[in-house]
C-alpha positions in Angstrom: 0.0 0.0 0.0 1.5 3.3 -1.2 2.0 6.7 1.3 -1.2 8.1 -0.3 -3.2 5.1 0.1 -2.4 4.9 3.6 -3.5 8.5 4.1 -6.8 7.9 2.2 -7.6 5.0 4.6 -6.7 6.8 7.5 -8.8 9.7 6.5 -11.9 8.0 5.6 -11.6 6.3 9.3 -11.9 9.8 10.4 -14.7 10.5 8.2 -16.7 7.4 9.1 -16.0 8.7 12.9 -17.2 12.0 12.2 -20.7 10.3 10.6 -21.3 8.4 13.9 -21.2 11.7 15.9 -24.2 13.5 13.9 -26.2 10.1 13.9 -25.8 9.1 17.6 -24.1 5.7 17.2 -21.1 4.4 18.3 -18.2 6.0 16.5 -14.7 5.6 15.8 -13.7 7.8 18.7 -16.7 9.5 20.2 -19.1 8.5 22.6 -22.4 8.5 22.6 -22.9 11.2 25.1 -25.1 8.4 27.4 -26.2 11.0 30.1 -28.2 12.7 26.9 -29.0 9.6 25.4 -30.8 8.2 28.5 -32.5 11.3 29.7 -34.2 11.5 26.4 -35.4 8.5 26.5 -36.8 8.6 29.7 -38.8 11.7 28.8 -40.4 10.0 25.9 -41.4 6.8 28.1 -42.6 8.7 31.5 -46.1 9.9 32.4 -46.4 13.8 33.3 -45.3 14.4 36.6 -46.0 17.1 39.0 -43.5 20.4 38.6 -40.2 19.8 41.1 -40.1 21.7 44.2 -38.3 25.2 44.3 -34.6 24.5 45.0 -33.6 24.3 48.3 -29.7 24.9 47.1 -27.2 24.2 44.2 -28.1 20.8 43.1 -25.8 17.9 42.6 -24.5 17.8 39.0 -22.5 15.7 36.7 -18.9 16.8 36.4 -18.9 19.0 33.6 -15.2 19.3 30.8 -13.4 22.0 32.1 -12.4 22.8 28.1 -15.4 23.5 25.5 -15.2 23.0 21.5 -15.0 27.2 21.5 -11.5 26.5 23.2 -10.4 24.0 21.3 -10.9 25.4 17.9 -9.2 28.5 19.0 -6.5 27.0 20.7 -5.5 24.3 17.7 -5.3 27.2 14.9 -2.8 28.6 17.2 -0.4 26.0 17.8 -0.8 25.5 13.9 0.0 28.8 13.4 3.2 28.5 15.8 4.6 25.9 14.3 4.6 26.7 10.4 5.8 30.5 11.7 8.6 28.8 13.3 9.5 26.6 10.4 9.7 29.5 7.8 11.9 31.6 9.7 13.8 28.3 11.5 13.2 29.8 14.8 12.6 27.8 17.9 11.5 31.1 19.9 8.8 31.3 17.8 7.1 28.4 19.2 6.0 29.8 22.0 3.9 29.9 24.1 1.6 27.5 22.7 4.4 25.3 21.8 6.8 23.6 24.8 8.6 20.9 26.2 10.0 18.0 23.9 8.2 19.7 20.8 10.1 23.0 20.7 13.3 21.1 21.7 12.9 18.9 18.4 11.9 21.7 16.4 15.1 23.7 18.1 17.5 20.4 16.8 15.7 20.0 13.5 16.4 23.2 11.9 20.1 22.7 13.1 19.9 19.6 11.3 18.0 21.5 8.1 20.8 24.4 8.5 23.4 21.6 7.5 21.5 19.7 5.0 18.2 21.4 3.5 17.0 18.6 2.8 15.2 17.9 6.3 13.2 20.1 5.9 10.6 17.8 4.3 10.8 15.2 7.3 8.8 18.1 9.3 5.6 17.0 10.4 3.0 19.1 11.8 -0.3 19.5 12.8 -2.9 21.1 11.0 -5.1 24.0 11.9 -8.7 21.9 11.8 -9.8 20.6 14.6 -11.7 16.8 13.9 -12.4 15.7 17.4 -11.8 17.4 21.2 -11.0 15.1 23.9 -12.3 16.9 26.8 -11.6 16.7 30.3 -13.7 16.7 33.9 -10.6 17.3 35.7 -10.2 20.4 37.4 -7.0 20.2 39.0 -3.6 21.1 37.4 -2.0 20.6 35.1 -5.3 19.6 32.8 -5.3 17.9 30.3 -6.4 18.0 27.0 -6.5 15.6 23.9 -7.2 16.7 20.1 -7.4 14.8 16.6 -6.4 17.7 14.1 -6.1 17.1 10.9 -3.0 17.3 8.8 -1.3 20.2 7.7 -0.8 18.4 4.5 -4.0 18.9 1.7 -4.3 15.9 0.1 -4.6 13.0 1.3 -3.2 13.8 4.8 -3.2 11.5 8.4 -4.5 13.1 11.1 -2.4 14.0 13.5 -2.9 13.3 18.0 -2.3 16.4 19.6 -1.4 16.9 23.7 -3.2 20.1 24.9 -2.3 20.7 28.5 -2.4 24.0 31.0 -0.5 24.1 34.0 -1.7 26.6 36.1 -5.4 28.9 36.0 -3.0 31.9 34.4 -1.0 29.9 31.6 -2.2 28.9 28.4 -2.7 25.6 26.9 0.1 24.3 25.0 1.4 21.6 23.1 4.2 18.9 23.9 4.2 16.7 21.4 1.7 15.2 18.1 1.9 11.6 17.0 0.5 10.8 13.6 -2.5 8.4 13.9 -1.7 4.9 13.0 -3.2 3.4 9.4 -5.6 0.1 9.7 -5.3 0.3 13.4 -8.7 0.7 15.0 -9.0 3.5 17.4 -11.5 3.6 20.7 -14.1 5.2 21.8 -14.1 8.4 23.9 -16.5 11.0 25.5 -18.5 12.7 23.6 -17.0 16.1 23.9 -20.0 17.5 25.8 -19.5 14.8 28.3 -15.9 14.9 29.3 -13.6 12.3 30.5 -11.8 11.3 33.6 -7.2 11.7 33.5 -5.4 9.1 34.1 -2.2 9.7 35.5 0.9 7.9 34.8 0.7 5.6 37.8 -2.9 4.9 37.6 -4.8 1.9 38.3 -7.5 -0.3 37.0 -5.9 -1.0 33.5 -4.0 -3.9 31.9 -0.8 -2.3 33.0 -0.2 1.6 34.5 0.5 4.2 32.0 3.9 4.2 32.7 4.4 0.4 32.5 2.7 0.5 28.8 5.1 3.2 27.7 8.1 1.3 29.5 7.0 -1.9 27.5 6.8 -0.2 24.5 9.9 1.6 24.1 11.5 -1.9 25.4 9.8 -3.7 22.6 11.1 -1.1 20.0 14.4 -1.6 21.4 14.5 -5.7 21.5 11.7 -6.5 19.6 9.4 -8.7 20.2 11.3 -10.8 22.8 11.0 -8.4 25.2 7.2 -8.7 25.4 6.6 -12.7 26.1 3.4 -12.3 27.7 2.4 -10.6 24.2 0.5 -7.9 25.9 1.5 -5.4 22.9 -0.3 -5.2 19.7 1.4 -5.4 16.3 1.8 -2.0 15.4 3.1 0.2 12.1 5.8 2.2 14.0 7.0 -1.0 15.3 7.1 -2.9 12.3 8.6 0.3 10.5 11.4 0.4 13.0 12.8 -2.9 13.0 12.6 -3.4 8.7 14.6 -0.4 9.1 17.1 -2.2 11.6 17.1 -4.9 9.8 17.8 -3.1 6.3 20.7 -1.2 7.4 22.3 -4.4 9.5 22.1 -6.1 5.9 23.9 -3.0 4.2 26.3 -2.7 6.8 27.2 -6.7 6.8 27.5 -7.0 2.9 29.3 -9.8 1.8 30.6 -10.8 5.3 28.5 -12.7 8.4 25.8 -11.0 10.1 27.6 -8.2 12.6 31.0 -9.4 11.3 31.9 -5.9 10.5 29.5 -3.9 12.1 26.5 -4.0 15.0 23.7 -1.5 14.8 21.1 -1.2 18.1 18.9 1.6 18.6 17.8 2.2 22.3 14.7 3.8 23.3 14.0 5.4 26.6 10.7 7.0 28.0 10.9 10.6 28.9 9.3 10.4 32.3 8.5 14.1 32.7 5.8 14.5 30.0 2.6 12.3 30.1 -1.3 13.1 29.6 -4.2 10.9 29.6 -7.7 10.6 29.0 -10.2 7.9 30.3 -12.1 6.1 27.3 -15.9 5.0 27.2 -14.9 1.6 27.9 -12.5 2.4 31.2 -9.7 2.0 29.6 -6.9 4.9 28.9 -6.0 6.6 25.7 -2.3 7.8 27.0 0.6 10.1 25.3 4.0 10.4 26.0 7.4 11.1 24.7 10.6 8.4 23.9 13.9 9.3 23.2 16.4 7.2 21.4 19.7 6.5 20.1 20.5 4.4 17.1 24.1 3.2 17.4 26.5 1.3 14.6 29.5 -0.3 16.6 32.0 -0.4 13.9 34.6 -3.5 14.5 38.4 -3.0 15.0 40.1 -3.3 11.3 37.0 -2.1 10.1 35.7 0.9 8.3 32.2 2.3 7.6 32.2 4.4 3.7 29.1 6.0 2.2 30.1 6.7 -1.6 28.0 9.3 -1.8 26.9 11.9 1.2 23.4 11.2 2.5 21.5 13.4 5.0 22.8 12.6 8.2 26.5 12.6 6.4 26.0 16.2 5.8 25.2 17.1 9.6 28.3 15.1 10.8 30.7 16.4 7.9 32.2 13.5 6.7 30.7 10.3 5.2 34.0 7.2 7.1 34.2 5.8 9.8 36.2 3.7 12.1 34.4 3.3 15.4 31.2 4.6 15.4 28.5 6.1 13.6 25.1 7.8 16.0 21.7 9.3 15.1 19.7 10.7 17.6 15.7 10.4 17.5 12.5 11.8 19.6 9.3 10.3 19.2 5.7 11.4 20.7 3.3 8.3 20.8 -0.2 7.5 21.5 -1.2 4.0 22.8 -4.8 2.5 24.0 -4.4 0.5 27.3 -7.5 -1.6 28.0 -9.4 -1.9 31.9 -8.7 -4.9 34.0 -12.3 -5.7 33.6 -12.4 -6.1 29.9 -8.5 -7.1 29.0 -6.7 -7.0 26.3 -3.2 -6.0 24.2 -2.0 -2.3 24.6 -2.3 -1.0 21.0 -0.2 1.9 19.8 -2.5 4.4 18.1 0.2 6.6 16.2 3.8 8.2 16.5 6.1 10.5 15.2 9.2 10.9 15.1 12.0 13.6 14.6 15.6 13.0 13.9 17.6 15.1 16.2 21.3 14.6 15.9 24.0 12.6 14.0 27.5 12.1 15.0 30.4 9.6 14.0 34.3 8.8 14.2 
């Protein structure tokens, strides 16, 4: 399947999701809005009843999103806007404020990268200004947390794009950490109707398959050891996965040409979570839609007697300057996922939802 077939798919998945909303079904992503739903019916099946009795006080309610859809379409225009000023004048400072954390500091390390080879430029990826679906919270505490599925800032046939929303005090904006490219073919679950709201989840919380943090832990393990590292198989088959080992794999077979496998060189890349950015959201079925960041480095161990040549400079040749080497050879990589962790109650595999990733750094010797 080509890169414009995968986008179609992708985006008539978010179309189909859309169509559930207006007719009340269950959707790709969005709840039925079951509070609504119920009352409804309710009214339609009861007898008239006697008015209610004046209020004696504030009555009990339902917790209610702290964000609306106003917010939301304001606020993703914005960080749209941000990041494509930024990119034309390669400026990290324009980012803020509604862009932060890992985010800016890829951006910052991109256009070094672009500055020494132009041609990273088109390995940018970024959110567009159209907001599909808001993920809304009930959580009033800080930092809140938001969740939105923007569309692509590419035209035709573009894939949506996960984006963290997140506000860390009643006089600070909401900004954005990080955006992770939904996943083609992979199907995606069911949250709040926006006028509903969801529950958090914290990195530690309870009640799922596996915490938050154990899911991210698992996966960046996986990534780095492949499938091995998961014997239990609570991780589902995923395209970022399958992307980054081929790639392994690919280059191992390039760098062992003509000689055993690893005879003249080894090539590992190590992923790590970045435990200081996370945000959640709870889903319809009590499971957790998480997002968080992992770093990694992708290493080839060049053996003694042994030298590494490129005949002709590629991209990451250009950022290191010169296109030998005799010991190693280093490319440094952020990535901003999303993954669906299921509830105890109902079980399952943790199933990445999308990721993105930005090359950061290349060095050798």
């Amino acid at each position: 399947m080509t890169r414009h077939e995968l986008r179609r798919a992708a985006r008539k998945d978010t179309m189909m999701m859309s169509r559930s909303l207006s007719l009340g079904r269950r959707g790709l992503l969005l709840g039925t809005g079951t509070l609504a739903t119920t009352g409804l019916l309710a009214a339609c099946g009861s007898e008239p009843e006697p008015p209610p009795a004046p209020p004696q006080g504030r009555p009990l309610e339902a917790p209610t999103p702290v964000q609306t859809t106003e917010q939301f379409s304001a606020i993703v225009p914005e960080v749209n806007e941000a990041v494509v000023t930024a990119d034309e004048a390669r400026d990290a400072e324009e980012l803020a404020p509604r862009v932060s954390g890992s985010a800016a500091d890829f951006r910052k390390a991109a256009y070094a990268m672009i500055e020494k080879a132009e041609e990273w430029a088109e390995d940018l990826k970024t959110p567009g200004a159209e907001l599909i679906v808001p993920m809304t919270s009930v959580t009033e505490e800080f930092p809140r947390t938001a969740i939105a599925l923007v569309e692509d800032s590419v035209e035709e046939d573009g894939v949506p794009y996960f984006v963290v929303l997140q506000q860390s005090d009643a006089k600070s904006p909401y900004t954005s950490w990080g955006w992770a490219q939904q996943a083609v073919g992979i199907e995606m679950p069911m949250v709040a109707n926006e006028l509903v709201g969801a529950e958090q989840v914290a990195a530690d919380s309870e009640g799922l398959v596996m915490t938050p943090a154990e899911a991210l832990a698992l996966y960046a393990k996986v990534l780095t050891g492949g499938d091995d590292q998961d014997p239990d198989d609570q991780l589902a088959p995923n395209p970022f996965q399958t992307g980054t080992h081929e790639r392994i794999q690919t280059e191992r077979a390039e760098l062992n040409a003509g000689v055993d496998q690893d005879e003249a060189a080894t090539i590992r890349e190590t992923y790590k979570v970045d435990d200081s950015e996370f945000a959640g959201l709870r889903t319809d079925d009590g499971g957790a839609l998480v997002m968080g960041t992992l770093r990694s480095t992708r290493k080839v161990a060049i053996k003694e007697r042994a030298t590494m040549r490129y005949a002709e400079d590629n991209k990451y040749t250009k950022v290191i300057g010169k296109r030998e080497f005799e010991s190693e050879y280093i490319r440094t990589f952020g990535t901003h996922v999303a993954l669906y962790i299921p509830s105890a109650d109902v079980g399952g595999q943790v199933q990445p939802l999308g990721a993105t990733q930005t090359a950061l750094d290349a060095s050798g010797e």
